[in-house]
N, C-alpha and C positions, 0 to 999 in steps of 0.2 A: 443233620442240620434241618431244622423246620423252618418251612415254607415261606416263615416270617422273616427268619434269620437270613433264608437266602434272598428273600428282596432288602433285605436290608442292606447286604454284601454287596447285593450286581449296583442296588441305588448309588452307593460309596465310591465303586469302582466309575460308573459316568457322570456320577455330578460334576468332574471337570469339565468335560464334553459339553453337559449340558450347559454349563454358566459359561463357558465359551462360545456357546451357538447364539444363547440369550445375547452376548455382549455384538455381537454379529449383528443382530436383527436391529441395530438402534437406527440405520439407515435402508434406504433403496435406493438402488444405482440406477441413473438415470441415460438415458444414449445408450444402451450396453452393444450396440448394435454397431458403434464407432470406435473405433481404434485413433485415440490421438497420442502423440509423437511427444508434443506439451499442447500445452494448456494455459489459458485465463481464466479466472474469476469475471462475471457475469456483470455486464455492465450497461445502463439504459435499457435489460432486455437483450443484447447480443453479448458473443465471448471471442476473442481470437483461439480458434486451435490449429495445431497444425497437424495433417494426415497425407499421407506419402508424399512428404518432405514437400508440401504445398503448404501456405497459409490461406486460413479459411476465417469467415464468422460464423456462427453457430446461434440463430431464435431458439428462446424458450421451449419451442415443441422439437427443438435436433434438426430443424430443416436447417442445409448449409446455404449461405446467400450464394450465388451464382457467380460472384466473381472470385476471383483465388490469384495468389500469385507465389511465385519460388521461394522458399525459404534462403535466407544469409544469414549473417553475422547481426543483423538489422533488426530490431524487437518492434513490431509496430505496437501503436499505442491502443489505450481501450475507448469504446465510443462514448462521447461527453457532445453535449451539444446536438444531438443527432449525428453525427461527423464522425466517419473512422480512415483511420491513414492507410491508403495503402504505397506501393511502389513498384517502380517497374526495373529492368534488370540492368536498364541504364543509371540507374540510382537518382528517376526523378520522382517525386512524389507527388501524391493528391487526397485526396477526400471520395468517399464513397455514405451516401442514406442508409438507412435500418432497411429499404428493400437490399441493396445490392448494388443501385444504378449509381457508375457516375460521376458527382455532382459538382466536383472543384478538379480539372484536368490535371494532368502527370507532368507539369513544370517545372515545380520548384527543387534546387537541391536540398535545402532540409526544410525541415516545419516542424514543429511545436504541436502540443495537444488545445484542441477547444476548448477555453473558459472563456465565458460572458457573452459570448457566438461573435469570438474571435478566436484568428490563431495567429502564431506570428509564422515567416515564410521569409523564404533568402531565396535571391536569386543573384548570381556573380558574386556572391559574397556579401551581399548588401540585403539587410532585414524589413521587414515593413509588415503589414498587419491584416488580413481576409480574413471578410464574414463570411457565413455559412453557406452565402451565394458562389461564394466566389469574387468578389469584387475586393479592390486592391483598396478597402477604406480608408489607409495610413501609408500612403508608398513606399515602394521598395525604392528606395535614392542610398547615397553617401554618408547617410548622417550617421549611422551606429551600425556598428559592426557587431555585435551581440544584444539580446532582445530575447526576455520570459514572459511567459502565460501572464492575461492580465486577470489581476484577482482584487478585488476593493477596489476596482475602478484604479487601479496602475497598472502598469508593465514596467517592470524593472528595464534600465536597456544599459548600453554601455558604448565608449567609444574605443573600448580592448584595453585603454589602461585604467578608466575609474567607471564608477555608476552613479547613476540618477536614475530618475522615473518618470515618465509620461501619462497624460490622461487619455480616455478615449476620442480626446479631439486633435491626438499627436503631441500638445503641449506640454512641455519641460515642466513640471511642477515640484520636480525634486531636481538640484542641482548636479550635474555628473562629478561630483567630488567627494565621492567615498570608495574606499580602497575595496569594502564586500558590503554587498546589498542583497540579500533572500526575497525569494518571496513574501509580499503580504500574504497573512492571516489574522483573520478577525479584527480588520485594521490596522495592524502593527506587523514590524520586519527586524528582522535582525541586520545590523546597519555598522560597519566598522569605520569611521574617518580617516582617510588619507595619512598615512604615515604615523597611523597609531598601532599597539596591537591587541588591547582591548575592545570588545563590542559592545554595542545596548541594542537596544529599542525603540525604530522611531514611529510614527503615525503617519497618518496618507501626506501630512502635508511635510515628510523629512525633519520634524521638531524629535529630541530625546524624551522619550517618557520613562525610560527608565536607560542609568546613566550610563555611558560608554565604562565600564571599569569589571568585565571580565573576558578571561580568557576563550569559554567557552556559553554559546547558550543557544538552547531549542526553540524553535517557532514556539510562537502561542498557542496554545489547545486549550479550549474552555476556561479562556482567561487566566489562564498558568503560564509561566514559563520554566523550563527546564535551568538550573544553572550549575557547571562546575566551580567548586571550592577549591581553589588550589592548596591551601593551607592543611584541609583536612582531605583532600585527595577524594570528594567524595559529592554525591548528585542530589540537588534542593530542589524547591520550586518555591519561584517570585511570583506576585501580581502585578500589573500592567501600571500601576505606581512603584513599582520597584522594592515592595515592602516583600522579606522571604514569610513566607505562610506554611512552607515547610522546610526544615531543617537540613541541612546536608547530612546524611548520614547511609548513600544509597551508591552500591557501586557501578549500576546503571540504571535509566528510565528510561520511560516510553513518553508516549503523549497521553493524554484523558483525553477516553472516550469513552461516550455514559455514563460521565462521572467517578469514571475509573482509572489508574493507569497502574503499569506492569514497573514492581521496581524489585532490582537483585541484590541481596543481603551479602555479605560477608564469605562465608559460607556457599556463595556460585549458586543459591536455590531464586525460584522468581516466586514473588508473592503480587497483590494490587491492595491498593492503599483507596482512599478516597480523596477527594478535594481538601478536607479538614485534617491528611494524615492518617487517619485510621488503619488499620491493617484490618481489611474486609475480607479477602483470601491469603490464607494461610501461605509460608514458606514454605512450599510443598513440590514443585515445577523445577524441570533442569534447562527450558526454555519455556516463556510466556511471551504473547505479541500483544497490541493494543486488539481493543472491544471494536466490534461490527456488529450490528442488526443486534445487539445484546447477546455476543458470542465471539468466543476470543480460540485461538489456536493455543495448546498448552503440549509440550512435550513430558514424559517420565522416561526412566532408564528404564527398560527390561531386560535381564539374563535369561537368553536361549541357545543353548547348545555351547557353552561355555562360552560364549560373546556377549559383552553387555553394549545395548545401544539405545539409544533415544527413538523410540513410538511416539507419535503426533495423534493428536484427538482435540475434541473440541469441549470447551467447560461455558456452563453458565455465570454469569455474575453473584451467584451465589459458591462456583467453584466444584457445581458437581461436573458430571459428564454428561454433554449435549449428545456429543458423540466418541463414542469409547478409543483409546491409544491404539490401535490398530493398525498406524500407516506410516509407511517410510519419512515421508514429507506429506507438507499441509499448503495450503492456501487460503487466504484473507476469504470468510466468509459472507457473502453477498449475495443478494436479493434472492433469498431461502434458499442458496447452493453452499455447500462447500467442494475443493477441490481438490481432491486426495491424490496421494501416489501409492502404490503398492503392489506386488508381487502376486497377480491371481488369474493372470489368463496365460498358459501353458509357461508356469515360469518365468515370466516374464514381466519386466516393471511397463506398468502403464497407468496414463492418469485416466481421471475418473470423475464426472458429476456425481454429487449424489445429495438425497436430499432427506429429512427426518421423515419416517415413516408414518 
């Protein structure tokens, strides 16, 4: 054999090896120095993790803020507003700043996440509204017994059998006489009337913009809405006039984001479409999630060792690989992190920052 023929043999023999280390190198693991338990996706700058069975937050540079508290059953939320929830073991809750310190004391029994630097807050069972100070700007009284994040300038609220909506001056601006009320998006809500069972679409001020007359349908995203066809058993999308702009023909969707969303063919494969319909990435995914920062979670099956299972990786809006199938599970990727799971420190699953090299 000459010399040639043998680099040519040994080249054959690790070009696996090597296209496998290559697909390796598309990230750097970030924190490697932390062992977390789980894990969030990065938000305002912090993250919630949790490390020996304590919840913590986690800055940019891996310094953990100084307060911590036991883990339950109890998911606290991610910081919006500058504002993160924590809890105490008596199950009352508060707010804590991006240092650590603080800032809205361990009163309340439940509370809501920060939108428009409010939150809502129950105390004996009764809902009411705190800024980021802390100050009870909507009191906690008798009037409603259930109360969501305010978003377009409403709070959904409810008196446990119907809903309406309030402004940030407390006032009733949507009548409590619908059977389900979602949250607004992009100034519209998905809205059921009282003893109907069809839904629509109404605007800040409770008017139908698009008519009570189906069974199912998705928040607004970039002026779309999601809608089930019962006739053809199968997932469209309307505009905020009610007119469909794309056809049912989809056995599930996402929302658009970037102008994109994730819809599942016939077939169980996921592709993304554009606003006009277009199929922009291919039917190629055995799971796709919506776009973040111009970067979506995409699963593929791979068989190893006689077992076929779904590998998570991250693809561009073109549909390459951001980040290669490499990982048990994925997480929403946010402010240049993603958050992987995977099997690499002594056997064992743990999550993981990491970020593009």
């Amino acid at each position: 054999m000459t010399a040639i023929t043998k680099y040519i043999f040994l080249l054959i023999q690790i070009l696996p090896l090597l296209l496998y280390a290559q697909s390796k190198e598309d990230y750097k693991i970030l924190f490697g120095d932390l062992n977390f338990e789980s894990a969030h996706p990065f938000a305002e700058g912090r993250a919630l993790v949790c490390i020996d069975e304590y919840y913590q937050y986690i800055d940019q540079k891996g310094n953990l803020l100084p307060i911590k508290f036991k883990r339950t059953s109890e998911l606290p939320s991610d910081f919006t507003d500058a504002r993160a929830e924590i809890y105490t073991r008596s199950g009352k809750y508060g707010f804590i700043d991006p240092s650590g310190k603080l800032v809205i004391d361990t009163i309340y029994q439940v509370v809501g996440t920060f939108s428009e630097s409010l939150v809502f807050a129950a105390r004996k069972g009764f809902y009411g509204f705190v800024d980021v100070k802390g100050t009870e700007v909507l009191p906690i009284d008798r009037k409603y017994r259930i109360a969501l994040s305010f978003t377009n300038g409403r709070a959904v609220v409810s008196d446990f059998k119907k809903y309406g909506a309030i402004d940030k001056n407390g006032a009733l601006v949507i009548p409590i006489e619908f059977d389900e009320m979602e949250p607004f998006q992009e100034g519209f809500a998905v809205a059921r009337k009282a003893g109907s069972e069809l839904s629509g679409i109404i605007d800040v001020t409770g008017k139908f913009v698009v008519e009570p007359k189906y069974k199912i349908l998705s928040g607004v995203s970039e002026g779309l809405i999601g809608f089930y066809d019962e006739k053809s058993e199968k997932w469209g999308f309307l505009d905020v006039k009610g007119n469909i702009v794309i056809q049912p023909k989809y056995v599930n969707v996402g929302d658009f984001c970037d102008g994109l969303v994730y819809v599942e063919n016939e077939d169980s494969k996921v592709g993304y479409i554009d606003r006009a319909g277009k199929l922009v990435i291919d039917f190629k995914f055995e799971e796709a999630w919506d776009f973040s920062e111009g970067v979506a979670i995409a699963a593929v099956e791979i068989e190893k060792d006689g077992y076929k299972r779904n590998r998570y990786g991250y693809i561009d809006k073109k549909g390459n690989w951001f980040f290669q199938p490499n990982f048990s599970e994925a997480r929403v990727y946010r402010e240049g992190k993603a958050l992987v799971l995977d099997s690499s420190v002594n056997n064992r699953l743990q999550w993981k920052y990491i970020s593009k090299r």
